[in-house]
C-alpha positions in Angstrom: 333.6 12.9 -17.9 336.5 11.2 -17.3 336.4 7.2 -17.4 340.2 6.5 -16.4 341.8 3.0 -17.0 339.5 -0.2 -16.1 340.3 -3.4 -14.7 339.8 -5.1 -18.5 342.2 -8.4 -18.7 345.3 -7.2 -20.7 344.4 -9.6 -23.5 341.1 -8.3 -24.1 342.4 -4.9 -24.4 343.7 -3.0 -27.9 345.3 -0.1 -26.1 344.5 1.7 -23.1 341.1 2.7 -24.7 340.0 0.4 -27.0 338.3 -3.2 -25.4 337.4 -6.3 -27.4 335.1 -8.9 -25.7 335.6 -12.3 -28.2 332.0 -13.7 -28.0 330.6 -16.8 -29.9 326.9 -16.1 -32.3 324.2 -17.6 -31.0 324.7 -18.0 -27.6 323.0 -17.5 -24.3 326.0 -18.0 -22.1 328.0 -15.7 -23.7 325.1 -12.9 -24.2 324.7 -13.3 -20.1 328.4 -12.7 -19.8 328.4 -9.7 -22.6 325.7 -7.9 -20.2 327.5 -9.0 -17.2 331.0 -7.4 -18.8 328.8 -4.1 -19.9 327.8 -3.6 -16.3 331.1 -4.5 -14.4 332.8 -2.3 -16.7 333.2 1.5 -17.7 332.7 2.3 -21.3 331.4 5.2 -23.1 331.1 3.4 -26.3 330.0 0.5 -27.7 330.8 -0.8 -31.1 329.3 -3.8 -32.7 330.6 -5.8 -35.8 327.5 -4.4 -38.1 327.3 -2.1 -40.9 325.9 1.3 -40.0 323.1 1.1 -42.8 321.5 -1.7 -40.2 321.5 0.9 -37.0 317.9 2.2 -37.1 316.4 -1.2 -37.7 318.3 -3.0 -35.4 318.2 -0.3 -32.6 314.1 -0.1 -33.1 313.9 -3.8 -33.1 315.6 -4.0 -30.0 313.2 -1.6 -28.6 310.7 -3.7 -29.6 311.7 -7.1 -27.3 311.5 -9.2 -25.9 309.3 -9.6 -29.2 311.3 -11.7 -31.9 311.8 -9.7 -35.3 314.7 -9.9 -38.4 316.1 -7.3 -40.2 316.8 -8.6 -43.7 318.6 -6.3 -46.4 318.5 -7.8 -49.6 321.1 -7.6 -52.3 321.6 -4.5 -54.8 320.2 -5.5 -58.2 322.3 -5.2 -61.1 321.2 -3.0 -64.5 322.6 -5.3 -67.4 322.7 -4.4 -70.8 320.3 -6.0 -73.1 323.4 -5.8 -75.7 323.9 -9.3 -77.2 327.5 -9.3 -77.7 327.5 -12.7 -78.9 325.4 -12.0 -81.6 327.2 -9.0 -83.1 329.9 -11.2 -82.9 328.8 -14.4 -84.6 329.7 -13.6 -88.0 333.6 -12.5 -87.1 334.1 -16.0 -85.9 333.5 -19.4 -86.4 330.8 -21.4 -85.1 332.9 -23.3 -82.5 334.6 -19.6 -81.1 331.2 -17.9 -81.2 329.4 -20.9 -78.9 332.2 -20.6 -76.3 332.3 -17.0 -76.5 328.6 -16.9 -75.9 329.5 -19.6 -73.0 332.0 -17.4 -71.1 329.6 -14.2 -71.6 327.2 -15.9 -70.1 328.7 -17.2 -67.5 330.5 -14.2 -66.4 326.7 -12.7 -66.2 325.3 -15.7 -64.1 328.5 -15.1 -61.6 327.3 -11.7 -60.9 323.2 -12.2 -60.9 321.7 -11.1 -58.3 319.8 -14.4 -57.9 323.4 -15.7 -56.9 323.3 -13.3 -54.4 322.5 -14.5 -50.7 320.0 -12.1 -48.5 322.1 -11.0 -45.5 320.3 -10.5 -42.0 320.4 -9.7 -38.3 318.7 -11.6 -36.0 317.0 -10.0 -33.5 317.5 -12.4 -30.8 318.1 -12.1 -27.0 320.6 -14.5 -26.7 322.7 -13.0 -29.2 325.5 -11.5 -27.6 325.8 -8.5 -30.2 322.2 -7.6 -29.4 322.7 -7.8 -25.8 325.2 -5.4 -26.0 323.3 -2.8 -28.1 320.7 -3.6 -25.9 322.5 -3.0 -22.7 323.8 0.2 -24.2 320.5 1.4 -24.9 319.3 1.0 -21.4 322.7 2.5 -19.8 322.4 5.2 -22.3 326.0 4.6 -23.9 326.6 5.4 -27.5 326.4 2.7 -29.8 328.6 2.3 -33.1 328.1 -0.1 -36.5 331.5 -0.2 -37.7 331.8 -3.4 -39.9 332.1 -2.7 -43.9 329.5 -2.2 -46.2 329.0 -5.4 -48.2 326.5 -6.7 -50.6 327.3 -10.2 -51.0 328.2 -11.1 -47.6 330.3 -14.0 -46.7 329.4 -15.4 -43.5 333.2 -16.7 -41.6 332.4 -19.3 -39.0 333.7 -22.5 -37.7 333.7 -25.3 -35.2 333.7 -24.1 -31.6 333.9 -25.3 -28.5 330.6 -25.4 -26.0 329.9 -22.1 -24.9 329.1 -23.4 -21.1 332.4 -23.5 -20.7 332.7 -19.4 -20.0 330.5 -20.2 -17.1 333.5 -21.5 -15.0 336.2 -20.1 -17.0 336.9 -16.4 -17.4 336.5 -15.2 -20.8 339.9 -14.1 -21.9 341.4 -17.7 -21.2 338.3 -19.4 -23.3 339.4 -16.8 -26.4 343.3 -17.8 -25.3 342.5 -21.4 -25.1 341.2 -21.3 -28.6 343.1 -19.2 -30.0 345.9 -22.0 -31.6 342.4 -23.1 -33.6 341.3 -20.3 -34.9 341.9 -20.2 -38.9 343.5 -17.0 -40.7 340.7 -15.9 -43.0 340.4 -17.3 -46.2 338.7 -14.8 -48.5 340.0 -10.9 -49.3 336.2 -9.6 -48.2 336.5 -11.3 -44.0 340.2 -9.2 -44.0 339.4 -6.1 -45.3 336.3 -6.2 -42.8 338.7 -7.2 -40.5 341.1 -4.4 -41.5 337.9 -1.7 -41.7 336.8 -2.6 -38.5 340.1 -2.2 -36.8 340.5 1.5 -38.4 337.4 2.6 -37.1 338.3 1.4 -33.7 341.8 3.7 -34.4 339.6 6.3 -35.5 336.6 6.2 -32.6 339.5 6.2 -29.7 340.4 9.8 -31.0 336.6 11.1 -29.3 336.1 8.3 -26.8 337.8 7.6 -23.7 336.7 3.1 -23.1 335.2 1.7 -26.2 334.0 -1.7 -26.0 333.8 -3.8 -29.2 331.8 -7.1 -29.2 332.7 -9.2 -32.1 333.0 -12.8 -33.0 336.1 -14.6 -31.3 336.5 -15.8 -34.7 337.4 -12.3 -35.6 339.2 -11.2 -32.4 342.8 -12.1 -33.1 342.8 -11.0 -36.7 341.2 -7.5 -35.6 343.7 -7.2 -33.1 346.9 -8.1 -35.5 344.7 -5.5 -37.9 345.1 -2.6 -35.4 348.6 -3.4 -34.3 350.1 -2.9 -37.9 347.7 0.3 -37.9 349.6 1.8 -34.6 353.2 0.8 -36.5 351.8 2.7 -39.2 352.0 -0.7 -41.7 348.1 -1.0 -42.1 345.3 0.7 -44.5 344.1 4.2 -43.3 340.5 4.2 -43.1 339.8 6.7 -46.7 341.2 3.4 -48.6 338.2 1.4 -47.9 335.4 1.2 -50.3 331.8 0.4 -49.8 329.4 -1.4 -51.7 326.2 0.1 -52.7 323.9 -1.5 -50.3 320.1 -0.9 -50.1 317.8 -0.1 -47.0 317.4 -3.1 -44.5 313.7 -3.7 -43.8 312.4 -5.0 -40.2 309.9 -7.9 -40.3 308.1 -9.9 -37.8 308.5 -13.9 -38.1 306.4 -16.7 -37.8 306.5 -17.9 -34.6 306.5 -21.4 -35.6 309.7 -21.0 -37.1 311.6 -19.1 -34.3 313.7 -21.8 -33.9 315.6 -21.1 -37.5 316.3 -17.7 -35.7 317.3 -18.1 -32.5 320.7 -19.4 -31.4 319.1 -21.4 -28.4 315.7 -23.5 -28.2 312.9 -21.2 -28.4 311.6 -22.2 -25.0 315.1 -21.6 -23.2 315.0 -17.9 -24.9 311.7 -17.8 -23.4 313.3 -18.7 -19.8 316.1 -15.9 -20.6 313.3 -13.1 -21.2 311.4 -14.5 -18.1 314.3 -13.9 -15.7 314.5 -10.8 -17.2 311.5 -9.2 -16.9 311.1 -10.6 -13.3 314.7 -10.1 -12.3 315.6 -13.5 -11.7 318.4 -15.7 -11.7 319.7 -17.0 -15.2 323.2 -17.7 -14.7 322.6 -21.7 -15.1 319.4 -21.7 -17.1 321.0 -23.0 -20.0 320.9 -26.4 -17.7 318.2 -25.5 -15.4 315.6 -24.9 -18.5 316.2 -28.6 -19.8 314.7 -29.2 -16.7 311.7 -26.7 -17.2 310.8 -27.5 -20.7 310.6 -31.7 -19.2 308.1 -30.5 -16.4 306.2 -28.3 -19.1 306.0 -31.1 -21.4 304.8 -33.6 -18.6 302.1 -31.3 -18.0 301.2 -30.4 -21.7 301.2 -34.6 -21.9 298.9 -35.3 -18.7 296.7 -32.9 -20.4 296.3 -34.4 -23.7 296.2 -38.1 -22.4 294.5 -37.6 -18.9 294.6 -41.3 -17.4 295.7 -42.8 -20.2 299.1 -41.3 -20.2 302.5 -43.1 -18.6 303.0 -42.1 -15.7 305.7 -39.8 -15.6 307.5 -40.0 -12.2 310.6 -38.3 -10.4 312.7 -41.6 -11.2 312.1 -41.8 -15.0 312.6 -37.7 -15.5 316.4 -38.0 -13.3 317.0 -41.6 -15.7 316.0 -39.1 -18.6 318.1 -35.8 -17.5 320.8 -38.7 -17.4 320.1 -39.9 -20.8 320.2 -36.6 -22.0 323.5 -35.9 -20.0 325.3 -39.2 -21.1 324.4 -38.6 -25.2 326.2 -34.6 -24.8 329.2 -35.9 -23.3 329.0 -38.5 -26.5 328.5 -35.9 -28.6 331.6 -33.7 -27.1 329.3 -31.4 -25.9 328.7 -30.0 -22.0 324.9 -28.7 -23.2 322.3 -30.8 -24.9 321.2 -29.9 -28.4 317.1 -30.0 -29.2 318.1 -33.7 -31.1 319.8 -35.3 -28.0 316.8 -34.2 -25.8 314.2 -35.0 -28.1 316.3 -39.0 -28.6 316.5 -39.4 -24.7 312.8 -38.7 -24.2 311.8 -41.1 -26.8 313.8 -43.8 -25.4 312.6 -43.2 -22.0 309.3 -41.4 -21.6 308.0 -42.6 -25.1 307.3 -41.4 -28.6 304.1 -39.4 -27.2 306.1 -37.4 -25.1 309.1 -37.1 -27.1 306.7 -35.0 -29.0 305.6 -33.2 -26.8 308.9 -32.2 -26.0 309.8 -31.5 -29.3 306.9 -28.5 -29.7 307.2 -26.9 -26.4 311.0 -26.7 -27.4 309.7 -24.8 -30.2 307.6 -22.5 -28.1 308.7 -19.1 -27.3 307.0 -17.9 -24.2 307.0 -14.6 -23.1 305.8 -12.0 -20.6 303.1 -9.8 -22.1 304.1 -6.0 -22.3 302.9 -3.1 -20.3 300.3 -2.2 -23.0 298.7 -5.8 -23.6 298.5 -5.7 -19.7 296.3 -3.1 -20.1 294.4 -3.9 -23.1 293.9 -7.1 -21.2 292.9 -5.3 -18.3 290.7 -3.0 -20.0 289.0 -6.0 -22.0 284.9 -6.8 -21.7 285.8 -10.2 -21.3 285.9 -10.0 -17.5 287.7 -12.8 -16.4 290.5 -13.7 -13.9 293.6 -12.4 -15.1 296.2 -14.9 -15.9 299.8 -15.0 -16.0 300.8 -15.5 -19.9 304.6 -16.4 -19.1 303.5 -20.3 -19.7 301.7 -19.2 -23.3 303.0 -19.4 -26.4 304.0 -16.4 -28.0 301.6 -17.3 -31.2 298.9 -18.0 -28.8 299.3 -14.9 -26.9 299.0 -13.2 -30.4 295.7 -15.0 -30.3 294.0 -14.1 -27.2 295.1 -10.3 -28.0 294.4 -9.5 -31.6 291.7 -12.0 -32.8 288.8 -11.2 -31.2 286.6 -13.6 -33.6 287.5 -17.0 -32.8 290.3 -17.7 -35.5 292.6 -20.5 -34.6 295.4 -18.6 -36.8 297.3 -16.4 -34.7 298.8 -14.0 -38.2 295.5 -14.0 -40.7 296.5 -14.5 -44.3 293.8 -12.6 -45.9 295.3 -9.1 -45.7 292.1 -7.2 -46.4 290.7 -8.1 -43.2 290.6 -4.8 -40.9 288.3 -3.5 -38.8 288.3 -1.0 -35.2 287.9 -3.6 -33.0 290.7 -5.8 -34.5 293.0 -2.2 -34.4 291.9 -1.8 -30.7 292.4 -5.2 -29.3 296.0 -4.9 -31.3 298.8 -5.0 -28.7 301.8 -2.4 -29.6 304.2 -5.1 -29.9 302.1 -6.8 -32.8 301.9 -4.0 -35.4 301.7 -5.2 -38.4 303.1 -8.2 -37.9 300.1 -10.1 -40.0 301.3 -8.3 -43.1 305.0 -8.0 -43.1 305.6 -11.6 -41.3 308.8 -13.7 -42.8 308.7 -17.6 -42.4 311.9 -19.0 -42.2 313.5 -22.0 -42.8 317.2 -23.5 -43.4 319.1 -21.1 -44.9 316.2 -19.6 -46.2 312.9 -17.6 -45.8 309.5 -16.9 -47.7 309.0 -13.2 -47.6 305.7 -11.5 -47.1 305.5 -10.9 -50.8 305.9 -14.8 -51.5 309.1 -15.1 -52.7 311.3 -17.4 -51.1 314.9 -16.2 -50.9 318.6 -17.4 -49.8 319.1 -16.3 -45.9 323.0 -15.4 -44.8 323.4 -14.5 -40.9 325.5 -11.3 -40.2 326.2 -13.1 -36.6 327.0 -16.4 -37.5 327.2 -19.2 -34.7 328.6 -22.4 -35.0 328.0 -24.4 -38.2 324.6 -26.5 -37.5 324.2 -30.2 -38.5 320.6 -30.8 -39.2 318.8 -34.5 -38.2 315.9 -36.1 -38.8 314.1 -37.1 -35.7 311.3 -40.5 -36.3 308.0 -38.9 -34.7 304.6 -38.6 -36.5 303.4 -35.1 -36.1 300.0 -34.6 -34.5 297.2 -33.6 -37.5 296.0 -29.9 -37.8 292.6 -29.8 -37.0 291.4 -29.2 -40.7 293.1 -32.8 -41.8 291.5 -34.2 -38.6 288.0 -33.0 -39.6 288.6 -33.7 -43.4 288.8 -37.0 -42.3 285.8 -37.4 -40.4 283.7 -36.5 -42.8 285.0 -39.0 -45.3 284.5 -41.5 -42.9 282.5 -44.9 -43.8 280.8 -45.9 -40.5 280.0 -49.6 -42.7 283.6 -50.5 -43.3 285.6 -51.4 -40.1 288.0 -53.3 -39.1 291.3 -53.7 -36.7 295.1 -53.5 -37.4 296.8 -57.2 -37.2 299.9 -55.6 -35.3 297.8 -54.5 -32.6 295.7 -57.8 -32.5 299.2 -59.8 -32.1 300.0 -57.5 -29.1 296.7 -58.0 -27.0 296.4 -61.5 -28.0 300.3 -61.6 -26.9 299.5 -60.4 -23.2 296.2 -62.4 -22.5 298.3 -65.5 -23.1 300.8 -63.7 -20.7 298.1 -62.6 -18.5 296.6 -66.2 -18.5 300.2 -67.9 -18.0 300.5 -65.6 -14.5 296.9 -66.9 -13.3 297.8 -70.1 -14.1 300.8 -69.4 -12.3 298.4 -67.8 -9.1 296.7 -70.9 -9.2 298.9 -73.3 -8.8 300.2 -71.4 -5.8 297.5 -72.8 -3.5 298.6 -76.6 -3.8 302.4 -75.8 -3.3 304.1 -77.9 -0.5 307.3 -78.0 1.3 309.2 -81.3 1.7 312.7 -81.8 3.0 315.7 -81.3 0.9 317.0 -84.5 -1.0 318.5 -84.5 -4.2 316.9 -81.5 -5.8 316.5 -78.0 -4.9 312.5 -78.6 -6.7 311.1 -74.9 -7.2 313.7 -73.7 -4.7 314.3 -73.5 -1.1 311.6 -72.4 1.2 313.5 -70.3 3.9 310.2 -69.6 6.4 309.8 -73.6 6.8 314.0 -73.6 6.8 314.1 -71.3 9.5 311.3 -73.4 11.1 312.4 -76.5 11.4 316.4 -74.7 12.6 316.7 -77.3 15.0 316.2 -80.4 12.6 319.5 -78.9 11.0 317.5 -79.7 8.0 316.8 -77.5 4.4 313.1 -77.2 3.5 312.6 -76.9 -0.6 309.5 -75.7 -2.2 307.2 -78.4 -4.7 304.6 -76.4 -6.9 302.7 -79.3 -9.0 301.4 -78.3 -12.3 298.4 -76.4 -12.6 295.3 -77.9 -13.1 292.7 -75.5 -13.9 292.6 -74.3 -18.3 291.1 -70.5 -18.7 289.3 -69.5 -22.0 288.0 -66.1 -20.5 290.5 -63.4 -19.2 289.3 -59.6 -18.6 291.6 -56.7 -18.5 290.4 -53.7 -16.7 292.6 -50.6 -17.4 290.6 -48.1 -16.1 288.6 -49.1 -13.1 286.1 -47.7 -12.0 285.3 -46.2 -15.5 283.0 -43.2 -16.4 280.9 -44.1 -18.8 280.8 -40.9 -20.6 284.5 -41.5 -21.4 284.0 -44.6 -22.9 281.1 -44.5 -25.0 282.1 -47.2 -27.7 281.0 -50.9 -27.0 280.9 -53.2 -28.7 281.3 -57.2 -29.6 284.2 -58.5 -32.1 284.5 -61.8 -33.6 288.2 -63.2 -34.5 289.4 -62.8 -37.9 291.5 -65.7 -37.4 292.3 -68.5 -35.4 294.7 -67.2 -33.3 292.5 -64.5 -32.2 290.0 -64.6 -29.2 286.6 -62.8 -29.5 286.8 -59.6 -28.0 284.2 -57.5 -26.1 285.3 -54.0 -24.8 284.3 -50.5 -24.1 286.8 -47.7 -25.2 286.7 -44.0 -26.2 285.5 -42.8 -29.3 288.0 -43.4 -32.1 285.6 -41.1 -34.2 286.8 -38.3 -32.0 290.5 -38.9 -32.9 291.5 -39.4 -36.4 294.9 -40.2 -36.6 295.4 -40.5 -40.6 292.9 -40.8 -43.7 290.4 -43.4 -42.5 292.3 -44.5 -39.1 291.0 -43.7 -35.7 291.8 -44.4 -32.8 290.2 -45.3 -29.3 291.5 -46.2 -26.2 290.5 -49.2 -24.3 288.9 -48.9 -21.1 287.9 -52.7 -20.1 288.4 -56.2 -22.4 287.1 -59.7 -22.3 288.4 -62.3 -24.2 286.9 -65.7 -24.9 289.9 -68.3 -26.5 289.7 -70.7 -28.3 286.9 -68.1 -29.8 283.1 -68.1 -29.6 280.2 -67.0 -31.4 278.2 -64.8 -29.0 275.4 -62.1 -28.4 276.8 -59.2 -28.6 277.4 -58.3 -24.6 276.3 -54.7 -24.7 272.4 -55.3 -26.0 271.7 -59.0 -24.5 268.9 -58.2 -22.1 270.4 -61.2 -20.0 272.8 -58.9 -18.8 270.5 -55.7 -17.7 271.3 -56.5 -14.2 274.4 -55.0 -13.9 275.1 -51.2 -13.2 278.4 -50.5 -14.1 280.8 -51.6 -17.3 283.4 -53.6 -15.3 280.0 -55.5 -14.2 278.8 -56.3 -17.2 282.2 -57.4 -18.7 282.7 -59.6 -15.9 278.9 -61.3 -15.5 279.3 -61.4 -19.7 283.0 -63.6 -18.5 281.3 -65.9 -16.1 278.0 -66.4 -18.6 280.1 -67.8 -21.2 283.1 -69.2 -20.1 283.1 -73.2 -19.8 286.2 -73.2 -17.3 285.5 -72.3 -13.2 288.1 -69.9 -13.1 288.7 -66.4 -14.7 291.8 -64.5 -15.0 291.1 -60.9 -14.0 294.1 -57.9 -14.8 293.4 -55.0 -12.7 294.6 -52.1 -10.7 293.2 -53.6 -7.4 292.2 -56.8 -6.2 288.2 -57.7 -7.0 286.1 -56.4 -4.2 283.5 -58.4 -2.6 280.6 -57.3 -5.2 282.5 -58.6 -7.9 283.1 -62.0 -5.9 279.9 -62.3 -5.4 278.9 -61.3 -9.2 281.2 -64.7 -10.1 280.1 -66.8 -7.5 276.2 -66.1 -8.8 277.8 -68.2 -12.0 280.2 -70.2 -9.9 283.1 -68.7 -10.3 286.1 -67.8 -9.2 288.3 -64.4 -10.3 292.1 -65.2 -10.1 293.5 -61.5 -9.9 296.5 -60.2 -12.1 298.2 -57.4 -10.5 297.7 -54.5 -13.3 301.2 -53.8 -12.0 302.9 -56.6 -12.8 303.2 -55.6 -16.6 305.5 -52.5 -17.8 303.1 -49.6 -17.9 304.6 -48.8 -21.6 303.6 -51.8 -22.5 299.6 -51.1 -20.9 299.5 -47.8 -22.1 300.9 -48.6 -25.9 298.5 -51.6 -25.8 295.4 -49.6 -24.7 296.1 -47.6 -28.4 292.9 -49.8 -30.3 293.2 -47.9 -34.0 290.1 -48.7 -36.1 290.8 -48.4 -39.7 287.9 -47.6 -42.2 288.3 -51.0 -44.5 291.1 -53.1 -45.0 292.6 -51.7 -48.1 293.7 -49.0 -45.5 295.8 -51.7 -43.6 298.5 -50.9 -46.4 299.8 -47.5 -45.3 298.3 -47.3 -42.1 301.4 -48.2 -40.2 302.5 -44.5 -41.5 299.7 -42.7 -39.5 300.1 -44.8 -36.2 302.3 -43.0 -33.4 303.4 -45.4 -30.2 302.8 -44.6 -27.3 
């Protein structure tokens, strides 16, 4: 087969047969562009900057994708003798010479222990452009070559690099020219001679291949390049000069899929997007922008679910101030793509902390497309149920579905002597044994399936990460949740003070606006003198035209006082969502005494002896009264509905004629007619005439279980 000359850019290209495409680690742009080169392009070789003992790991763990593995090859241990040279020694010298004798010895051992030793790996990742190209090759059936250097201790050579977006409107030979001035030489002898090895093996693969394309870091590019030049002058080292360490077998292990995100270069969830286009041969040019978009409309939806009609609403206008935000905070940040920190910060300080979280695990979420054989088994299941499309599920919960068949919640079971047919049947193929040989990651470092937790060095290193601390309170498992429960005293109870101050805060504000509503009705208009008053009334201005005269507006004080305001969030309410009612007295005497319904805070435990409940309706009596408790006096067994009995408890005990009512919509005539039965009068509050992050985070009632909890219980509590 003859191949002939391509159309490669001449600085991409060695010599007439030998291709280098500069790529950065990590990277979803550039692994679209390295299967985008593959294709355009005619090669009948591709060679990879990996050590050849990796090949059958890697190339059967990119079989196995779009299912997320790592191939780890831990270091060579070394046989010490157990001679004590220091010992022998002791009596030859002095004290003094011994000790640092014994110092040195000992140090020189320590240099070399294999406990100093870093764990290399490959990532098996689909937005890694060096898998992308094996896995391209694979599918195109071109031959694949690990030519990097065998090397036990591995020292990983990366820098800071400019954002990888930019290849999408610039061609890829003038991003590797543009930074090539700031490209460092290597520092250390081990990142030239790789540099040196890899650039003989490319001398000695053109002998049998006619285009070989090498995908490598564009850290390494120009130094593999000067590499091969000296090697065609005859100046650089043939390749029998090169040495290998002794290196032992890499192994292939599953990971944990709730720490994919130590793994991958992108956000789990955008990998997710990459595999998703893949599979269904879509677009995903610009998903690296388009799946900041997805991952906000997955986590309004996860949020709707969890909060219901409690949640903010989460409109068009707030997710384009958000996107932005988000927008705004990368070009801050020098960047053209946001990182997981700048998306999680702009959803915070728009949409909330509740969604910010939200955010924050679907990020984390790899979702993928089920393979041809869990298809199948889910076809072939006695479940019998619709089949659904698992593209929106999390990978670890798609490994629930499939292999547990027994209700666990854990999607990998720790007790490895559980086995059974039906557990092997319901198994898919891309699961294996993943339960037993799964590695959990971390930064710069991993637990093992055997326990031990180890050092981690990437063989494709990205860009050096900085790590942040984001302020969220995680959700509880479901074990801590129930834990504390059960340890629950139902005769200890009482409210947290920073909560009271905000409710007592907005029934003075909610009062102050009646007031305001009242006062409304004995407003007048008088001609302009020597004061504007409360401004100038333009429809008796434009009246009286002709008199050439200005109308201004006169609104005397109020003269009504209200001691009763009701707040109805949630109107009309079910009253099987809002089975807690009950009757507080004030702690204090800034505090009203409060009668609500709300959820069961029983039902959501927040932290060890905190619950928390949301309101559904309030009525507040200031200055404060001792009262029945509304929710058993018979006197109030006429009324059919919540809202009713809050309002008819309102109108029984308030001494003023009016009553400031905070709803969604106006009173309707029943309710009227409720307050006229106790003559009197509702004065409506628009419900929209407050910030709704201000209703929803004041809806949040947390009960805590005695007051000694009050001390840490601002730890628990998450805003809204």
């Amino acid at each position: 087969m003859s191949l002939g000359s391509t159309d490669v850019p001449p600085l991409l290209r060695l010599d007439d047969r030998t291709t280098i495409l500069p790529i950065i680690h990590g990277s979803g742009q550039f692994a679209w562009l390295t299967r985008r080169f593959l294709l355009e392009h005619r090669f009948d070789c591709v060679a990879v900057s990996l050590p050849e003992s990796f090949r059958e790991c890697v190339e059967q763990a990119v079989l196995e994708l779009p299912k997320p593995s790592i191939v780890i090859q831990q270091p060579t241990p070394n046989y010490e003798s157990t001679y004590d040279a220091a010992q022998d020694f002791r009596g030859s010298y002095d004290a003094e010479a011994s000790d640092e004798f014994s110092q040195s010895f000992g140090a020189e051992d320590d240099e070399d222990s294999p406990d100093e030793i870093p764990t290399s790996y490959v990532p098996i990742d689909p937005c890694q452009g060096v898998i992308m190209a094996i896995r391209a090759a694979m599918g195109e059936h071109i031959r694949r070559e690990f030519i990097d250097l065998e090397t036990n201790r591995f020292q990983p050579y990366s820098t800071v690099m400019p954002d990888p977006f930019a290849v999408r409107h610039v061609h890829c030979e003038k991003f590797a020219a543009a930074v090539l001035p700031s490209i460092p030489r290597p520092s250390d002898d081990q990142t030239r001679e790789r540099m040196a090895y890899m650039a003989a093996r490319l001398v000695e693969l053109a002998k049998s291949h006619q285009q070989i394309l090498l995908v490598t870091s564009v850290l390494d590019w120009p130094w593999i390049r000067e590499a091969h030049r000296l090697l065609k002058e005859g100046r650089g080292r043939e390749l029998q000069t090169f040495e290998h360490d002794h290196v032992q077998t890499p192994e292939t292990f599953a990971v944990d899929p709730k720490t994919l995100l130590f793994l991958f270069g992108e956000l789990p969830f955008i990998t997710g997007l990459y595999e998703r286009a893949r599979a269904q041969l879509e677009e995903d040019e610009d998903l690296q922008v388009d799946g900041v978009k997805e991952l906000l409309i997955a986590a309004k939806e996860s949020y709707l679910a969890e909060f219901g009609n409690r949640a903010r609403r989460i409109t068009p206008l707030l997710l384009s101030k958000c996107l932005q935000y988000i927008r705004n905070l990368s070009l801050l940040h020098r960047r053209m793509t946001p990182d997981m920190v700048t998306i999680v910060t702009a959803c915070q300080q728009i949409l909330g902390d509740q969604f910010a979280l939200h955010v924050a695990e679907i990020a984390t979420e790899y979702r993928v497309l089920p393979t041809p054989t869990s298809e199948h088994a889910a076809g072939s299941s006695s479940h019998g149920g619709p089949e659904t499309d698992s593209s929106d599920i999390p990978f670890g919960e798609q490994l629930t579905d499939a292999a547990l068949s027994d209700g666990s919640d854990e999607p990998f079971e720790e007790d490895t002597q559980r086995t059974g047919e039906s557990h092997a049947e319901n198994t898919p193929e891309f699961l294996d044994d993943a339960a037993l040989t799964q590695v959990k990651l971390g930064i710069d470092q991993g637990r093992l399936p055997d326990g031990e937790i180890v050092s981690l060095v990437n063989r494709l290193p990205g860009p050096p990460l900085t790590w942040q601390t984001l302020s969220l309170q995680p959700r509880p498992s479901k074990d801590e949740r129930n834990r504390w429960e059960y340890n629950w005293n139902p005769y200890s109870q009482c409210s947290f003070p920073p909560e009271d101050e905000r409710i007592e805060m907005l029934r003075n504000r909610v009062c102050e606006r009646a007031q305001a509503i009242m006062g409304q009705d004995l407003a007048r208009t008088e001609k302009f003198t020597t004061s504007v008053k409360d401004g100038i009334d333009i429809r008796d201005t434009l009246r009286h035209w002709y008199e050439k005269e200005i109308y201004v507006r006169v609104i005397p004080p109020s003269r009504g006082k209200l001691d009763a305001c009701l707040m109805l969030f949630d109107s009309p309410a079910d009253p099987r969502d809002y089975p807690w009612r009950t009757t507080w007295f004030a702690e204090h005497d800034w505090e009203s005494t409060l009668a609500f319904f709300a959820s069961d805070f029983t039902k959501e435990m927040v932290g060890p002896g905190i619950g928390m409940g949301t309101y559904g309706g309030a009525m507040f009596l200031y200055p404060p009264t001792p009262i029945r408790d509304i929710w058993t006096d018979r006197r109030l067994d006429f009324t059919e509905t919540l809202e009713e009995r809050l309002i008819a408890a309102a109108c029984m005990h308030s001494r003023c004629r009016q009553i400031a009512l905070m709803s969604g919509l106006p009173p309707g005539a029943g309710w009227r007619r409720l307050a006229r039965r106790f003559k009197k009068q509702l004065v409506h509050v628009p419900l929209t005439s407050f910030s709704d992050q201000e209703v929803q985070q004041l809806r949040m009632v947390h009960v805590l279980n005695g007051s000694d909890v009050r001390s840490y219980a601002a730890d628990f509590i998450r805003k809204a």
